[in-house]
Structure formats: C-alpha cells, structure tokens
C-alpha positions in Angstrom: 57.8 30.2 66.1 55.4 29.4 63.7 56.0 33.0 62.2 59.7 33.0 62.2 59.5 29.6 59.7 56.7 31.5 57.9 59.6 33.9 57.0 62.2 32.1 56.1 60.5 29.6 54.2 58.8 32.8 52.0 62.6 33.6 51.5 63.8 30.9 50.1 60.4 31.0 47.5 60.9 34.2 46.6 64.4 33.6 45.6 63.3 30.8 43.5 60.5 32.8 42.2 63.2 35.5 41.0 65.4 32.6 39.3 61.9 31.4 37.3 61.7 34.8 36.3 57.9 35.5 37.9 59.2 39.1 39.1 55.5 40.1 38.8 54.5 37.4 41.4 57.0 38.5 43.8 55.3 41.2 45.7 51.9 39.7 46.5 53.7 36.3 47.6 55.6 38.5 50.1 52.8 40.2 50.8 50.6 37.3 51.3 53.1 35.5 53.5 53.9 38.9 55.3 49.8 38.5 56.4 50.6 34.7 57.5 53.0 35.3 59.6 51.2 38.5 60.9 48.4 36.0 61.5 50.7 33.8 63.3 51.9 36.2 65.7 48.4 37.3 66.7 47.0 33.9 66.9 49.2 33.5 70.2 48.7 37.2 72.2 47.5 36.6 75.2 48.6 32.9 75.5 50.5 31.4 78.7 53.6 32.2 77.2 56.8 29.9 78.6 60.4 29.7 76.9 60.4 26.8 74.7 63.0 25.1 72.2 64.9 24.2 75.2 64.2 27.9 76.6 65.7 29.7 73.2 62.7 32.1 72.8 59.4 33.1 74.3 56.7 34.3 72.7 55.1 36.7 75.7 53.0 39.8 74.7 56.2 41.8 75.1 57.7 39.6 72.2 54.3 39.1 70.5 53.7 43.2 70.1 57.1 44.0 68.7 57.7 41.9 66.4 54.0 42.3 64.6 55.0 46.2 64.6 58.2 45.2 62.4 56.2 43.0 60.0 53.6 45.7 60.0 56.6 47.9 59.0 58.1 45.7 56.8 54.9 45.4 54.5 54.5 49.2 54.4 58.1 49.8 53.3 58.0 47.0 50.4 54.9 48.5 49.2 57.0 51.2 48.4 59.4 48.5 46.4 57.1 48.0 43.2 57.9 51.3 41.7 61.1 51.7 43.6 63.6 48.5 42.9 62.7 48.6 39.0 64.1 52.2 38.4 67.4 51.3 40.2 68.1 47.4 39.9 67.0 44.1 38.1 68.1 42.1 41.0 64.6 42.5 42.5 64.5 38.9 43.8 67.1 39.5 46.1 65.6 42.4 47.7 62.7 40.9 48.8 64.8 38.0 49.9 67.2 39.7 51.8 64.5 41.8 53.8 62.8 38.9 54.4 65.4 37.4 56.3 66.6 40.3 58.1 63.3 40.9 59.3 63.4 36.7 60.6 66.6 37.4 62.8 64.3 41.2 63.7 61.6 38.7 64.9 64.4 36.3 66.7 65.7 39.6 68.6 62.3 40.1 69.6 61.8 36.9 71.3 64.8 35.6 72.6 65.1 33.9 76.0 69.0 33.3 75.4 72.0 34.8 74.9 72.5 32.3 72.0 69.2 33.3 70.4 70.5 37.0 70.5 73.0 36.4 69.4 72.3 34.2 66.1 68.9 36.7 65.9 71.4 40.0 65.6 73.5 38.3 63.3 70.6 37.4 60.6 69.0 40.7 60.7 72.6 42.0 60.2 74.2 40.3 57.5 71.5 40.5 55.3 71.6 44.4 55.6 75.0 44.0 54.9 74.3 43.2 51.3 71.1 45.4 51.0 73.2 48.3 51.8 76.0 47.4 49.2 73.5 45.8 46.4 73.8 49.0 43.9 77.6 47.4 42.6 78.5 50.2 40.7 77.6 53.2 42.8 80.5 54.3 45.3 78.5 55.6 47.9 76.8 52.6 48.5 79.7 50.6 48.7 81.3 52.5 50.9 78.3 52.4 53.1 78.3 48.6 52.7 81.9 48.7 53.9 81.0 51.3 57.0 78.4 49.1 58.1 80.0 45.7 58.1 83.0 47.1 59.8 80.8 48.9 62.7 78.8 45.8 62.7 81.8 43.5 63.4 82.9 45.7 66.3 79.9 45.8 67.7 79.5 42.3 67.2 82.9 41.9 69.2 81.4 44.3 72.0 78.6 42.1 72.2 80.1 38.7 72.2 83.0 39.2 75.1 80.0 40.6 77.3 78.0 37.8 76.9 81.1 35.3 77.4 81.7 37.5 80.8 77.9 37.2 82.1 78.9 33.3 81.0 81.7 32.6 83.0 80.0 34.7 86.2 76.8 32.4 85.9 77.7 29.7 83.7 74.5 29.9 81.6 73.4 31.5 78.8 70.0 31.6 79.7 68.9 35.3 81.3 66.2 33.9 83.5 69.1 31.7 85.0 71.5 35.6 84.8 68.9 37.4 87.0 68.4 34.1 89.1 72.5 34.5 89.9 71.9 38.4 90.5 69.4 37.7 92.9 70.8 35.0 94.9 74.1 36.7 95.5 73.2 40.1 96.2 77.1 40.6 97.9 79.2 38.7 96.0 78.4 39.3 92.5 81.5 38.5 90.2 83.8 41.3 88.8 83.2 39.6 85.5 79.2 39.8 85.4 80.2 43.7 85.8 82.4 44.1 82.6 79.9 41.7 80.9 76.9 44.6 81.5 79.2 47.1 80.1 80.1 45.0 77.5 77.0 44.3 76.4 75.6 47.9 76.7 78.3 49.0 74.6 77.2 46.3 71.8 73.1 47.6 71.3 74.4 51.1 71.6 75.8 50.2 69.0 73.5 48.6 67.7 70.6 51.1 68.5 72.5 54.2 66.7 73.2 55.7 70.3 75.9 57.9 70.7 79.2 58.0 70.9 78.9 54.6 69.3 76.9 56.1 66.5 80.6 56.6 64.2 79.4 55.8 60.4 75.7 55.5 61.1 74.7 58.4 59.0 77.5 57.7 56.4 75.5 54.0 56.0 71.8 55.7 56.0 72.9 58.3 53.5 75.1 55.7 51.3 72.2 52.8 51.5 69.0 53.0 49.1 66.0 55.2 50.7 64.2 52.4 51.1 66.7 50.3 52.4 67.4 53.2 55.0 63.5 53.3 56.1 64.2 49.9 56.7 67.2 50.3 59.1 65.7 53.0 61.1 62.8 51.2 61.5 62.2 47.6 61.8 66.3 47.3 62.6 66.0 49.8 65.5 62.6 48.7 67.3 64.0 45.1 67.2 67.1 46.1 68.9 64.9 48.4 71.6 63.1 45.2 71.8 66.1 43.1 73.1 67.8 46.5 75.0 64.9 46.5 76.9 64.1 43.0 77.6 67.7 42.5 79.1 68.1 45.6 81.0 64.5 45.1 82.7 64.1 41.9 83.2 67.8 40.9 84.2 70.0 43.5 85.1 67.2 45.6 87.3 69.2 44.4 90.2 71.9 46.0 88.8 70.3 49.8 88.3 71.9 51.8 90.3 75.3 50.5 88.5 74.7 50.9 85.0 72.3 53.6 85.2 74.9 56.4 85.6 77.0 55.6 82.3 73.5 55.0 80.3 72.7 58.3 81.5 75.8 59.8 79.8 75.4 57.8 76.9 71.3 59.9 76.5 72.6 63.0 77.4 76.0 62.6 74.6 72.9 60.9 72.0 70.6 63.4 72.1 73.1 66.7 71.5 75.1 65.0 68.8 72.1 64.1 66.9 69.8 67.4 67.3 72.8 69.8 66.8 74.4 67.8 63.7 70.4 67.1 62.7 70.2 71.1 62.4 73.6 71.7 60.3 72.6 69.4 57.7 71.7 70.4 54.0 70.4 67.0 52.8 66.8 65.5 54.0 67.9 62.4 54.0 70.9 63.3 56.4 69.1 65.4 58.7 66.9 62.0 59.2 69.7 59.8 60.1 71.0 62.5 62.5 67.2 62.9 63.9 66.8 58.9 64.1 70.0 58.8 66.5 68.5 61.7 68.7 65.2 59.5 68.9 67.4 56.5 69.9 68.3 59.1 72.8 64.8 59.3 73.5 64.0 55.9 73.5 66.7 55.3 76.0 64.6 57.2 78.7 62.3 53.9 79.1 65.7 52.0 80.1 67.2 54.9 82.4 63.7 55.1 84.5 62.6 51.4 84.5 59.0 50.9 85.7 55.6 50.0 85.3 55.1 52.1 82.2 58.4 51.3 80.6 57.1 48.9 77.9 54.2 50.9 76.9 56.1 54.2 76.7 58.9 52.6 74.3 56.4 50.6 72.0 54.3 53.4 71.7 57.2 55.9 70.2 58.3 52.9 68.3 55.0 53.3 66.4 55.0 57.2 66.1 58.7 57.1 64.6 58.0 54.1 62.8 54.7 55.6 61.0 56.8 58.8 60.5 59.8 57.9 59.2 58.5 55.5 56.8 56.1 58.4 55.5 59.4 60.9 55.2 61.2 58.2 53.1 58.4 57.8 50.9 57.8 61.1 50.5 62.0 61.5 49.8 61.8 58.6 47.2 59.1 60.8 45.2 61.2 64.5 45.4 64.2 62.5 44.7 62.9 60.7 41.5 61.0 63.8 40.6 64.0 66.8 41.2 66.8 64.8 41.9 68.2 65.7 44.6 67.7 65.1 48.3 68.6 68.4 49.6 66.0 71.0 51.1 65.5 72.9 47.9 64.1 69.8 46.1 61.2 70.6 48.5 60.3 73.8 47.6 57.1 74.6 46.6 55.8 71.2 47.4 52.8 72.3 48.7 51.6 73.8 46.0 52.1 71.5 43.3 51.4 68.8 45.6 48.8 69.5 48.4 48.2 65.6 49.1 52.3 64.9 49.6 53.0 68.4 51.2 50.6 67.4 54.0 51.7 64.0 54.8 55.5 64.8 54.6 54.4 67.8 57.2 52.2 65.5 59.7 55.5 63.4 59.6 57.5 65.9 60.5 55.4 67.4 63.4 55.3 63.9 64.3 58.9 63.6 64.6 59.0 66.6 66.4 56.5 65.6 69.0 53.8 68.4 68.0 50.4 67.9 70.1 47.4 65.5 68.1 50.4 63.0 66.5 51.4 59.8 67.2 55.1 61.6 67.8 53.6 63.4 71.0 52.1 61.1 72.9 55.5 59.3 72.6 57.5 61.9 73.5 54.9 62.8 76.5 54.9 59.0 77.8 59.1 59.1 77.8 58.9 62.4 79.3 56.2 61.2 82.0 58.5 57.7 82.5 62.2 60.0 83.5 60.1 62.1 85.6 58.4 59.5 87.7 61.9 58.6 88.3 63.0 62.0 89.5 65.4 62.6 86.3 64.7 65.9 86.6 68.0 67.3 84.7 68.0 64.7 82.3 64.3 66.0 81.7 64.9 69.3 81.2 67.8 68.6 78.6 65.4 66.1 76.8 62.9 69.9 76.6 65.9 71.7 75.1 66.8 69.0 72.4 62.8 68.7 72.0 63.2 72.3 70.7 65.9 71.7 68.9 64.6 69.0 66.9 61.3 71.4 66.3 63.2 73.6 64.1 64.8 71.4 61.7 62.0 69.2 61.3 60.0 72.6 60.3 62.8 73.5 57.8 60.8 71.1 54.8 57.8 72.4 56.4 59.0 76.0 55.4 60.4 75.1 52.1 57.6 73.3 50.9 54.8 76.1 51.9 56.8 79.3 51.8 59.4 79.1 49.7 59.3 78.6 45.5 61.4 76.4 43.4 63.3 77.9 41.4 62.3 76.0 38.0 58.5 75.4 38.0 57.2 71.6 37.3 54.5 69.9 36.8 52.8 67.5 39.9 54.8 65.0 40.9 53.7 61.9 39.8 52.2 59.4 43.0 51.9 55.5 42.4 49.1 53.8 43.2 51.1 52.0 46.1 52.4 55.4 47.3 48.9 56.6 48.1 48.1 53.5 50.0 51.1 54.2 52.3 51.0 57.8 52.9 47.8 57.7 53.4 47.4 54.6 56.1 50.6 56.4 57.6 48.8 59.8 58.3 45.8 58.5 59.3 47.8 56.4 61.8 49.6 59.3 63.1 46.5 61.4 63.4 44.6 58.4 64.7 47.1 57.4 67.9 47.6 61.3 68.5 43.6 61.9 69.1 42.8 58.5 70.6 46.1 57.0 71.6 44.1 54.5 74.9 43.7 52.7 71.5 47.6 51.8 71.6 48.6 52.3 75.3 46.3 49.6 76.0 48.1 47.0 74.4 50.5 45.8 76.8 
C-alpha cells in the first residue's frame, strides 16, 4: 500500500511544483519517487501476503510483479517526456500528474481483492487518460480521440458494473475469495445471475484489454492521443488490466471453465484476425501498432483460455517483451516524427543509413513484436503457444501460427524501408537526446537479454 500513497502523494507535489513554476524539478521528483515506490513494492515480494484494508487488496507476488513492471514502464516512457512535452505543450505539470495517478489506479488493478477495489482502481487509471488523451486543446484529432475514449470507456464501465452487481446479488459479497467460496460450495445450483455476471464482466476487460469485437475506437484513440501518451496506453494500461483479467478468471471463475471458455475462445480467434489483417493494410506506423497491440491482446488471452500452472509466468513474461518493445517503437516514432514529419512508412526510409544506432533498436523491436527467435517477443509467444497446447487447443494453436505469420510481415515492412529502401529527400542524422539513448538502449538490451537467458524472468513467479 505503501506504494500506492507513494504515488499519489508525488501527484499532488508535482502539481504544486508546476503552479511554483519549478518545471525543471519536475522530472527527477517523479523520477525519484517513481524509485520509492519501486522500492516499496520490492521491499514486500515474498512476504506472507493476506488481503488487508478490510480485504480491499493484497499485495501477493502475483500483485507485487505486475505492478513494479508498470512503474518500471512508466519511468521509461516519461524519460522520453523531457524533450517530448516542451515541443508540444506548456502544461507539463499536468502530464506528469495525470500519469501519475493513472498509473495509482494501474497499481490498485493489480492488487485488488474486491470488486470495489476494481472497480474504483479502473476508474482512476481511466479518467486520468481521459484528459491525457484530449490535453492538446486545439488539435481535432486529439479531441476526438478524447471523445472516443471516454464514450468506450463509459460503456465498458456499464458492462463492468451490471456484472459485478449480478455476481453481487448471486453471492451477496463483493469480495472474490467469498465469489469462488459460493462457486465451490454449490456446485448444482449456481444462480442464473452469477452466469450473466461472468459475461458481463468478460465483456467489460475486453473492453478494457483492446480485445476484439469490443476493440470499436481503440485505434481511433491510439492514433488521435500523443505518442507518448499512446506508449502509455498500450503498455502500463493493458498489463494492469491482464493483471486483473487474470486474477479473476483464475482464481474465481476456474470452477466455471468449461462455461466461459467457449465464448473467450471466440473472442481470441475474432482478436487476432481483426488486428493482424487491419495491422497489415495500414499506411501509418503508428496505426499499424495500435492494430498489432489488439492482436497481442489476442495472444495474451491464450494464458486465460488454457488456465494452468504456467499461466502467470507465460502472461507476465509477454507483458515484458511487448512492454520493452512497444515503448522502444514509440520512441523511435517520436524521433522520425519530429525529424520528417510524418508517421507513415516512408518517414522510415533510409533509416538505417543515416542512423545505424536507431535503425537497429527500432528493428530488434519489431522482431520482438513479431516473436523472431533470441528476443524477449519469442519466448513470449513460445510460452503462450506452449500454455494452449498443454491444454489440447490444437486449432486455436494453429490459427495463433497463421496470425504469427501474419504479424511477421508487417512488422518487417519498417524493417525493409529503413535498410532497403531511400528517402526520397536526403537529411542529415536525426538528432537523439540524451534521454533517448538511455531508453533505447536499456530497451534492447532488455529484449536481447530475456531472449538469450530468459530463466532470468521465468523464474520470477
């Protein structure tokens, strides 16, 4: 807990900090306090974990793990904010407050041991993006992508609320240890309403996952939002929701598997052709990676669909790989942007020549992402892939291969127009902050690191 008030106390300083004026003081306070709270979290891993605050939250390994991965995360992505908020706002302040306490209500998803706590935890994380996406006041896209969000937000929200009120008035608490305590003393005589409440609430973190069908204005919001702010929401946003998709469905609703599994099924299969296919017709980087990051969501479904032993492991591992890649694409998309201009595949050509150093991170991303052998992005894919498998999901298996193949052309496409193609007016280098070089490069070696020795990271949990 001691991490979660870490946060929003360094929220509420920050914002003062901004009205005194001290904008140069503002990212190492976040930074610092980013480290405290980081230091918190770490200070109780392997403790005897037990709900407390009246059951509210537990801080297990599961909990512990997840939420240092989005504050890990966090601090890589507003390293990228010294160089980036200057050039497009003033309101700097608010930035770092806002992502501050989204990433509190990403730490309250993580570690919730209520319905409540879910709840309240979605809802911080949320409303804050709500403004992040929308802060750039005179620019239409980003306005509409405010708009977008905060109506698909509220819908899911309504998804999510009448499911927990059905799993409510089947059990009559809110607490899920006391939800899989009813589902395992009434085996025959479970209530039609804790049925519709597991729909319910599967429909509400598809939603809030990116999975499709219930995907609708995602990729409107990622394009619309700032790159950075996008790195953000495909990151931190999404492994915090896997967090609390996957604490639910395998620690309550097991029971229950042979119900729900069927429609989740669907929903992967549905997930990972809408993203690859519409991922492969795009003409904007930045598009194609909203696309790719619902396909991904498809993927990490697969540790939900074939619960087990390895479950946990499997999904915190890729949550790493697309973490560590996706923020090294975005950085690497803030530079081409500020440098050509435009976000489309031709502001990559020639890359690789002008810039050797960028050219090779953007490319270990994107094999990454692709889930090419010696990255982080394969020993995902191959742990998923291991997980369905063990549970005889042989078809959805061999769908996951053809998507897999799918998502290693496009991903090649910047790999192709960096190296083999020439841009059509020749620059000079482009230009790489000090803080640029600090995150591409931990990010690669990361990558490259978990793809050679990756017992370093299975281990964990």
């Amino acid at each position: 807990m001691a991490a979660i008030i870490t946060l929003s106390l360094l929220g509420i300083l920050v914002l003062y900090l901004g009205l005194f004026k001290a904008k140069s003081a503002l990212l190492p306070v976040t930074l610092i306090g980013l480290l405290v709270a980081l230091g918190c979290e770490l200070a109780l891993w392997g403790g005897d974990a037990k709900p407390i605050y009246s059951g509210m939250v537990v801080f297990d390994n599961f909990a512990l793990a997840f939420s240092i991965l989005c504050i890990v995360t966090t601090g890589l992505i507003l390293l990228l904010s010294k160089a980036y908020f200057s050039s497009i706002s003033n309101n700097v302040a608010e930035y770092y407050c806002l992502i501050l306490f989204s990433l509190t209500g990403a730490l309250m998803v993580s570690a919730y041991h209520n319905f409540a706590m879910l709840f309240i935890g979605i809802e911080v994380m949320s409303v804050a993006l709500y403004i992040l996406v929308g802060i750039r006041k005179t620019d239409f896209g980003s306005n509409e992508a405010a708009l977008k969000y905060f109506l698909m937000g509220a819908f899911s929200t309504g998804f999510l609320l009448f499911g927990i009120t059905l799993l409510y008035g089947a059990t009559g608490t809110f607490d899920i240890t006391g939800v899989r305590e009813y589902l395992i003393a009434n085996p025959q005589q479970i209530s039609p309403y804790f049925y519709g409440g597991v729909l319910l609430l599967l429909v509400g973190l598809c939603f809030k996952v990116g999975a499709a069908p219930f995907h609708f204005w995602t990729p409107d919001v990622y394009e619309g939002a700032p790159i950075l702010i996008t790195s953000y929401m495909s990151t931190v946003v999404k492994v915090a929701s896997f967090a609390a998709f996957l604490r639910l469905f395998s620690y309550v609703f097991v029971p229950l598997h042979d119900f729900w599994t069927p429609v989740l099924l669907v929903v992967i299969i549905i997930t990972l052709f809408i993203g690859n296919i519409t991922a492969m017709m795009q003409a904007s980087f930045k598009r194609m990676l909203a696309y790719s990051s619902i396909s991904h969501a498809g993927y990490m479904l697969f540790a939900i669909v074939a619960l087990g032993a390895t479950s946990t492991s499997s999904i915190f591992t890729y949550a790493i790989a697309y973490s560590l890649s996706s923020v090294a694409a975005f950085a690497g998309l803030i530079l081409v942007k500020r440098a050509k201009g435009s976000d489309q595949f031709v502001a990559f050509n020639g890359l690789g020549k002008t810039n050797p150093f960028l050219a090779f991170v953007i490319t270990v991303a994107m094999l990454s992402l692709a889930g090419i052998p010696l990255t982080a992005g394969f020993i995902g894919k191959f742990m998923m892939f291991n997980t369905v498998m063990q549970d005889y999901h042989i078809v959805l298996l061999l769908l996951a291969v053809v998507n897999a193949a799918i998502g290693v052309f496009y991903y090649l496409r910047v790999v192709v127009h960096m190296y083999f193609k020439t841009a059509e007016e020749e620059g000079g280098a482009i230009l790489l902050p000090l803080s640029f070089k600090v995150v591409l490069g931990a990010t690669v070696m990361l990558t490259l690191l978990i793809g050679l020795y990756p017992d370093c990271i299975i281990g964990l949990l």
